[in-house]
N, C-alpha and C positions, 0 to 999 in steps of 0.2 A: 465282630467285636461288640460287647456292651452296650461301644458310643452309638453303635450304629442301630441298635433295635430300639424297636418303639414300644417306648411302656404303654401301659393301658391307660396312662393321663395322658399321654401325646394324642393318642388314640381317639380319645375324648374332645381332644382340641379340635383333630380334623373335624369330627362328627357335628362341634358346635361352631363354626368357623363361618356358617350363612345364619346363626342365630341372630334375631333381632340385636342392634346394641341399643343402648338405653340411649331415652331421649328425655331424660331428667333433666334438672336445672342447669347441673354442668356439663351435660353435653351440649346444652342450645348455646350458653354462655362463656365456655372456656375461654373462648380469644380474648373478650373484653374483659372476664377477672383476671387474666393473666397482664394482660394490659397495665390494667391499675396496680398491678401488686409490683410493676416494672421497676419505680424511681425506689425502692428500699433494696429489690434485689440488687440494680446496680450498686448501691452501697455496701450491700453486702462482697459483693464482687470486688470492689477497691479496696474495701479491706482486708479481705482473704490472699487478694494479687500483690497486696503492699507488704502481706507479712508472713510471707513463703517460708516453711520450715522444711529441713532435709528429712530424710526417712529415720525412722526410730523416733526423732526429736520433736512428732508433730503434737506437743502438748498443748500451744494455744489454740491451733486448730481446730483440737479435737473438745475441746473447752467450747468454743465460739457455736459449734454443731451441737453441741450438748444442750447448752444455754439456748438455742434457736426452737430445737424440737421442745425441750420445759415448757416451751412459752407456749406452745401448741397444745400443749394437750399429752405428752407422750411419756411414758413410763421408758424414764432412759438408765441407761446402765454405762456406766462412762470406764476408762481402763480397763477394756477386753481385747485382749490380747495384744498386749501394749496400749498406744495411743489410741486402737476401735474405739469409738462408740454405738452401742445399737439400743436403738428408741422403738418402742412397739405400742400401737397404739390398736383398741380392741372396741372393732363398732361391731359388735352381734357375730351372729353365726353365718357362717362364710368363708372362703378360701384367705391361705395367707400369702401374701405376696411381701417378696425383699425386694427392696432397691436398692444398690449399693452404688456408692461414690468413694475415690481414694483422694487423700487428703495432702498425701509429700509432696516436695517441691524438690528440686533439680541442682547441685553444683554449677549454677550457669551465672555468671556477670550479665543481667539484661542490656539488652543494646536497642531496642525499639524507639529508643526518642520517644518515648509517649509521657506525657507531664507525669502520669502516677503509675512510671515504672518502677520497678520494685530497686532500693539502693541497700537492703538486707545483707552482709556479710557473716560468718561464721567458723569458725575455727573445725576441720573436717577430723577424723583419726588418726591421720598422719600428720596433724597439727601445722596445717597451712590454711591459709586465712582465705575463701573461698566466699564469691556472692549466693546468691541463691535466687532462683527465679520459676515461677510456676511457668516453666516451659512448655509442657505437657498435658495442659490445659487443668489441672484435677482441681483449679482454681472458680474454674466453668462445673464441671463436676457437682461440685458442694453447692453450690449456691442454685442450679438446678433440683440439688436431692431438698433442698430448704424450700424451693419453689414450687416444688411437687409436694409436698407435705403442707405447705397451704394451702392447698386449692383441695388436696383431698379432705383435707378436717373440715374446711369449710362448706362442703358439700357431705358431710354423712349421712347425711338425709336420703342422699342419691346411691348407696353402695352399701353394701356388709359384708363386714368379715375381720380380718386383721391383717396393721399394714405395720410392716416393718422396713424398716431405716437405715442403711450399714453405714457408718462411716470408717473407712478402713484405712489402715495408715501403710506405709511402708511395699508400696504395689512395686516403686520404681527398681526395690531391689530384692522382687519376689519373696516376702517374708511375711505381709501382714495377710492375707488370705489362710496362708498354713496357722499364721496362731492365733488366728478366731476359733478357726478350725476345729485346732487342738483345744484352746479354754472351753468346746462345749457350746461352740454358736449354735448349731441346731437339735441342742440335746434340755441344755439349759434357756432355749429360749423357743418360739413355735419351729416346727420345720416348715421350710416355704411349702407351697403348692408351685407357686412361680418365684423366679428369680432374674431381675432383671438390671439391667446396666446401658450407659451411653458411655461412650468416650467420641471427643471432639476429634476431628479432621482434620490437616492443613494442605487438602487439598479438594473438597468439596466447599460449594459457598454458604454461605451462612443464611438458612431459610430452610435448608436441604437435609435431608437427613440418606444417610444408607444402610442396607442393610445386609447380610453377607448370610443368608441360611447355610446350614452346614461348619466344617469348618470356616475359620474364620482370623483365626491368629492362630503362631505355630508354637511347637514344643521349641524352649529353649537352654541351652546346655553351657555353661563358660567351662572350658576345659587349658588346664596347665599341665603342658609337653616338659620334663628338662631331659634335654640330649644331653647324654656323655659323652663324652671323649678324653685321648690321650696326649694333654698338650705340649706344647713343647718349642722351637725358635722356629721363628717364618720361616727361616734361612734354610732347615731341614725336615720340610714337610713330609717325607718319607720316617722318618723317625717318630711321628704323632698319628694320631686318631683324630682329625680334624673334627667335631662340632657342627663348625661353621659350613662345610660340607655337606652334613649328616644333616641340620637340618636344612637348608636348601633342597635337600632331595627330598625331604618329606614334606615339604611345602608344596612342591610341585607334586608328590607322587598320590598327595590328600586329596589332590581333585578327579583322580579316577574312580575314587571313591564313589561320587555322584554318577560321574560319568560311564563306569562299567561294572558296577557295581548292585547299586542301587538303579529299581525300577525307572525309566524314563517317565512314566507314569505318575512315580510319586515325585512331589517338591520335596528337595534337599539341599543344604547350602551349609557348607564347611568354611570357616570364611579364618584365615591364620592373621590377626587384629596388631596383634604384637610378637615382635623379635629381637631378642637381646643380647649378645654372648660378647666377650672378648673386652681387652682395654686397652691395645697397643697395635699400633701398626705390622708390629714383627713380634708379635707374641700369638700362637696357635692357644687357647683355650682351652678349660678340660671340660666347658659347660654351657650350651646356648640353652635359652631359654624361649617358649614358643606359647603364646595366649590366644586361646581357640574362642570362638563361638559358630556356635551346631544349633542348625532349624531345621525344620521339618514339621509334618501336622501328625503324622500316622507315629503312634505309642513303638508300633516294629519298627519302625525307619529309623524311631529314634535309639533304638538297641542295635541297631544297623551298624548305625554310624562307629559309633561309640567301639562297638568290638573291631569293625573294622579299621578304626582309627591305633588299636593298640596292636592289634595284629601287624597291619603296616609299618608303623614305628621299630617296633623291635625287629622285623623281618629287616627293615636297613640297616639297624645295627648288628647285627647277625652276618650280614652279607662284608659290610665293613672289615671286618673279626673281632668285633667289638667280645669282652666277656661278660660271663651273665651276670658279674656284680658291676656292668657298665649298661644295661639295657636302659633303654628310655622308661622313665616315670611319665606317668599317666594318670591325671588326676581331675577327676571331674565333681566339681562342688557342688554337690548333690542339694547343699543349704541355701542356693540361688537357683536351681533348675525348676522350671515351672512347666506345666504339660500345655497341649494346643487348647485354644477356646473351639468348643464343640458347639453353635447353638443348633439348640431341638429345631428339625424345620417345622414342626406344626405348630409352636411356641413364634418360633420367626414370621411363619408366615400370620399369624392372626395378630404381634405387634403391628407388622407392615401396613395389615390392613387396617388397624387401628389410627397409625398416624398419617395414612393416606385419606382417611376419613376426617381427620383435624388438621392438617395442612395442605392435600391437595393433591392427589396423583403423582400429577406431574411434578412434584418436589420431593420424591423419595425413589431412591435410583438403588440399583439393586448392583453390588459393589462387590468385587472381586477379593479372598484371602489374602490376606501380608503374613510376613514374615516377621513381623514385632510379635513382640509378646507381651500377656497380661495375666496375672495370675486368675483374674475372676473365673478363668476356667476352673481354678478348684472345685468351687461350688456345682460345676453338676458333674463331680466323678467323688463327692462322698457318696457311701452305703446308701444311702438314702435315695440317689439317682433322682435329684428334683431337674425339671428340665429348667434350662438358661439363655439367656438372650439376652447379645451385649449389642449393640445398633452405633451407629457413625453418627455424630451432629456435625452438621455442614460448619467451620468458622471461619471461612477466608471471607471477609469484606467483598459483597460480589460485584462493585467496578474494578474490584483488582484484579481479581478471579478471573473474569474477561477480558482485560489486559494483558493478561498472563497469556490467555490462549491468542489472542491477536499478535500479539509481539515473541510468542514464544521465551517469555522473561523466567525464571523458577522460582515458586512461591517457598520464604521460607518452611523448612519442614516444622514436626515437632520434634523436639529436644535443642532448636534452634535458638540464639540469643535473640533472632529479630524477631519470633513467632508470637506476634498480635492478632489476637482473635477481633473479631466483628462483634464482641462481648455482647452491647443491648440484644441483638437480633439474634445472637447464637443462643444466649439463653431465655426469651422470649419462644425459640422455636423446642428448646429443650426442654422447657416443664410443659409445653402444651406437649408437645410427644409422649412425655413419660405419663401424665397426670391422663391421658386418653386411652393408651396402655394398658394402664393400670386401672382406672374405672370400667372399661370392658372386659376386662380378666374379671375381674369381682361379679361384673354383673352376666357372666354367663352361669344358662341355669343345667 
């Protein structure tokens, strides 16, 4: 496959991978300007965490990044592709590098007890009155892609080339990657050489970074089953096409899918989320309704699934005696489906080496693929084939973190109400990662 050959820039990375790295000003210096630039980023942090906007709706967000890079130095471009903003900033001749951060916030009522937890409510599309909370850290995100864009303008002295800035809206419900995409982010603006991304943890400690070469996050699919049937009285179930049956058996028969189907080999996960049919005790239905979510990493696994999953479906209603203007509908929302994150391993391995250089061997753990997803895979499967690498920042407060393992207690996840990041230290450890990155990408010759 594509994902898997190595371009002649991968190529390049292994070949330059024992090159000196620079021992400029901000390399000797990073920790201590990151240090000092800490009491504004925290500020920045409390206001971004205090003023969480849903996807599509991240216009002050993407204002607050806009106005941040201005102040730097950067030639921004604000409403691209929707609420994006991307800032480029052009120190000489030299490779370009993106960073991207996503900007939306969460449907979640915060529950953390923390003084300046977020009390944001908003009216959703189905007009119910809904909190909202950066659950998902993209609050940590931003305020590290602001942190890294200081330390690099401040040091241009030390690097050349051009850095670019994504602030990207709408990740949480797979849409804002595709219409950057589409507006011409790398047509209308440099094409990267590199492409690079963090997203926070809540299950590493905050100091920690990981990093996952290869896959890394999987393909993601929301799929909606409606079963038919022929309803009709409880009382005479012989007289109907039960539904409620039909899908019961497809619920159960989805999981062989994985199981004899698909490779042992590859990760696969069919997981039936929601089920809905019927309104009456002794009333048979003529309609359940069944909401899927489908993961996997491998592009064929994920057309696996998918045709297996429609095949199956109507094979029980066929067996039922279901007729063919009664087959199950099978619909898969291709406007939310986002592919696996692929990072390049020569790209991974020389961030790895970067940020074990600026924080410490023993503080970057080499971390297993999940089954979440993130659209920032887009960016390395355009025509263009630029490699990408998206890395774990550690944010669990680490006396909790050890507690956790002592007492076996379970740290809230992300997408959780309780999910409070270790904030100073998470993003302390997140612009020295990206900003060291990123100054030894530029400066290899």
């Amino acid at each position: 496959m594509t994902l898997l050959s190595k371009t002649p820039l991968a190529l390049s990375l292994c070949l330059l991978m024992a090159a000196p790295l620079s021992s400029h000003a901000l390399a000797a210096s990073l920790n201590d300007s990151v240090n000092k630039a800490m009491p504004k980023l925290e500020q920045l942090y409390l206001h971004l965490h205090q003023h969480p906007e849903l996807s599509y709706q991240e216009q002050a967000s993407s204002a607050r990044m806009a106005k941040e890079l201005k102040s730097l130095g950067f030639e921004v471009t604000e409403q691209f592709g929707g609420f994006g903003v991307v800032g480029i900033y052009k120190n000489g001749v030299g490779p370009t590098i993106m960073i991207r951060a996503d900007t939306d916030g969460l449907p979640i009522v915060e529950d953390t007890g923390k003084p300046y937890a977020s009390t944001v409510t908003t009216v959703d599309a189905n007009n119910n009155t809904v909190g909202i909370m950066h659950g998902c850290g993209h609050d940590i995100h931003m305020t590290s892609l602001i942190g890294t864009a200081q330390q690099l303008v401040a040091s241009k002295a030390d690097w050349q080339g051009t850095l670019m800035m994504v602030a990207q809206p709408a990740e949480e419900v797979g849409g804002g990657a595709k219409a950057m995409l589409k507006e011409g982010l790398f047509s209308q603006f440099p094409t990267p050489d590199y492409i690079l991304g963090l997203h926070v943890s809540a299950g590493i400690p905050a100091g920690k970074v990981g990093i996952a070469p290869g896959y890394a996050l999987a393909n993601v699919d929301s799929v909606d089953v409606s079963v038919k049937g022929q309803g009709g009285h409880g009382a005479y179930p012989h007289a109907t096409k039960d539904p409620v049956v039909l899908a019961s058996r497809m619920v159960l028969a989805l999981q062989t899918i994985a199981s004899r189907e698909i490779s042992p080999l590859e990760p696969s996960v069919m997981t039936v989320g929601s089920i809905h049919g019927g309104s009456k005790h002794n009333i048979i239905s003529d309609e359940v309704k069944l909401q899927l979510t489908l993961r996997s990493y491998s592009p064929d696994v994920r057309l696996q699934q998918i045709e297996a999953l429609k095949r199956l479906t109507k094979g029980i209603a066929i067996s039922a005696g279901l007729p063919e203007s009664l087959m199950p509908q099978v619909h898969v929302h291709e406007d939310e489906s986002i592919p696996s994150t692929y990072n390049d391993p020569a790209l991974a391995a020389s961030v790895q080496a970067s940020i074990e250089q600026e924080i410490g061997v023993a503080n970057v753990v080499k971390t297993e693929p999940v089954m979440a997803g993130e659209d920032f895979g887009l960016y390395g499967l355009t025509p263009e084939k630029r490699p990408i690498t998206i890395f774990w920042l550690g944010s669990v407060e680490p006396e909790t973190y050890q507690l956790s393992l002592d007492n076996g207690t379970t740290l809230p996840s992300l997408h959780s109400s309780k999910f409070a990041p270790d904030y100073p230290l998470t993003i302390n450890t997140g612009v020295r990662a990206m900003s060291r990155s990123a100054l030894n990408l530029f400066n290899q010759k």
